[in-house]
N, C-alpha and C positions, 0 to 999 in steps of 0.2 A: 404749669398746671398739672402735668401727667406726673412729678414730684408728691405735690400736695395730695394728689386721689391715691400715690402709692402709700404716702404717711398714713394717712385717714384710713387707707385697709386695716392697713400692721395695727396702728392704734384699735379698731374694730376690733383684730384678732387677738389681740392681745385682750384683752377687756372679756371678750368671748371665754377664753381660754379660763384668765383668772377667776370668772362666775362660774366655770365649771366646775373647777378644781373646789372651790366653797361648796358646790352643789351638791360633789360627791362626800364631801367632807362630811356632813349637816347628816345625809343618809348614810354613811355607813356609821358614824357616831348615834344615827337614835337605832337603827338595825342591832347595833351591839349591844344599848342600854335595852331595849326591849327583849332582847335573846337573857342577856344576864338577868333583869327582872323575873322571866320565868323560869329562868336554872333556880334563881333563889326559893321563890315562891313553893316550887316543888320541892325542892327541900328541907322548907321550913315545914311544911304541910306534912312532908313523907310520915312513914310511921317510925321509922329506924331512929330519926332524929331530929324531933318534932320542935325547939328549942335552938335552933342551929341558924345563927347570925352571919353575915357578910363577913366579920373577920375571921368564925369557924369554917366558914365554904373553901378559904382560903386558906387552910392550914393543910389539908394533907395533899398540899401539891408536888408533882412531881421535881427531883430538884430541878435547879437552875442549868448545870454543866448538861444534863439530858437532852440533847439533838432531837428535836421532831420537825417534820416537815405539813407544819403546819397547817398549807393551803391543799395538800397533795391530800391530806387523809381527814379532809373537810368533809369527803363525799362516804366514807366509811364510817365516821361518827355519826351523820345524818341520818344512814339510813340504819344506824344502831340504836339511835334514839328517836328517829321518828317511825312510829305504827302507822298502820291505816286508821282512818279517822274514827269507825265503830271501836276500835278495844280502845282502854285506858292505857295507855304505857304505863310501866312498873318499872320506873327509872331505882336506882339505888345512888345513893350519896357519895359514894366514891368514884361512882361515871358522871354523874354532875358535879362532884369539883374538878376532875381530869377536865371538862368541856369548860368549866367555868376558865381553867386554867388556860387553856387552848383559847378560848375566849379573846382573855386579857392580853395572850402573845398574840395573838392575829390583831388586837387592837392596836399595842403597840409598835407591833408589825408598819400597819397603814399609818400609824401617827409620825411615824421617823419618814415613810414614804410619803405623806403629804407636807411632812418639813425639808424635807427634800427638793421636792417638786416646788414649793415656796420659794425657797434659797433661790432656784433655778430661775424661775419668776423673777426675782428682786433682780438678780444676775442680769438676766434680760434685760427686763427694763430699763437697767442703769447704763447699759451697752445701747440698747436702742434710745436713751436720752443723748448721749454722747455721737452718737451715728445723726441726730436730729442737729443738735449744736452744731457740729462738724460742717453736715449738710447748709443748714444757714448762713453760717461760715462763708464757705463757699458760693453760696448765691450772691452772699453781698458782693465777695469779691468779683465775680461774674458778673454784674451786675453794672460794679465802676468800670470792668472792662470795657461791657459796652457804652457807656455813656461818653469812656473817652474814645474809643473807632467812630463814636455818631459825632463826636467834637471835630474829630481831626477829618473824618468825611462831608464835615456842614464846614471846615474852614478851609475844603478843597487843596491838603498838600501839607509840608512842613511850611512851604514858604508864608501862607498863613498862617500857619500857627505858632509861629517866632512873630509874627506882627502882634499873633493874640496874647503870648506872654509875655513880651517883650524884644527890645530887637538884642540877636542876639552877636557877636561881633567876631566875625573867624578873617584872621589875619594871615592871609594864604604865603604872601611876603616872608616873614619872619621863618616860619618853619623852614621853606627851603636852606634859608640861609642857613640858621644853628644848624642843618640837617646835613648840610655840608663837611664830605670829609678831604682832607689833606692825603695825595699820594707821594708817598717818597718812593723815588728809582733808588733801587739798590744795585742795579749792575754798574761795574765799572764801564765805563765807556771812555 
């Protein structure tokens, strides 16, 4: 029984775990599409480049080989582009595609991190199927064990229970005999 309430945890935690994992998933994917709707919006609107489409937000990005530390300098873009709420900010198009840019890396940043964490999941569960199997396994075998100690305890001994499978026939006679060996004296006398 204290088997079955351990399973039914794991099972719990597990199940916990992978809704959360979805949970964060759902929010930081609509957090990002909402962040990129308003880089775009502002830059289609700006005055610099009033005509300026999702495949131009993405052209003058920085290259690819370029090293940023993406999460680290999260907090220095913010507060580059966020004002206090009375002014307008006067974003410029080249700081929202660099953000746009930073954007799509921190996206697919999380997205390789939540495939990740996935993978790890499947991992698990395939281990803790197998650790479940195993365990069942084992119960059965457990299981015949005792039914044969409550056999041979309810037929009180071997000697019932050669009567219960049959009788079974030791010929104590014989073995001595074949068992027997030949001494030869080897001293001269």
């Amino acid at each position: 029984m204290a088997n079955e309430q351990e399973l039914n945890e794991k099972n719990e935690y597990f199940e916990y775990v992978e809704s959360r994992i979805e949970n964060l998933e759902k929010l930081i994917l609509k957090k990002d599409e909402e962040l990129k709707s308003l880089i775009l919006k502002t830059v289609q609107n700006g005055p610099a480049q009033p005509e300026k489409s999702a495949a131009g937000a993405t052209a003058l990005r920085p290259e690819a080989n370029h090293f940023e530390r993406v999460f680290d300098d999260l907090k220095e873009e913010e507060s580059r582009f966020l004002k206090s709420e009375g002014e307008i900010p006067n974003y410029k198009a080249d700081e929202l595609n660099i953000q746009l840019a930073n954007i799509e890396k921190r996206e697919k940043m999380v997205q390789d991190m939540l495939d990740s964490l996935g993978t790890a999941l499947a991992i698990l569960k395939k281990r803790h199927e197998e650790v479940n199997r195993k365990e069942e396994t084992l119960n059965r075998e457990y299981q015949k064990l005792q039914e044969i100690e409550a056999l041979y305890r309810n037929t009180e001994g071997l000697d019932a229970l050669t009567s219960t499978f049959g009788k079974v026939t030791i010929d104590k006679g014989s073995s001595r005999e074949n068992d027997g060996t030949i001494f030869i004296n080897d001293s001269k006398e």
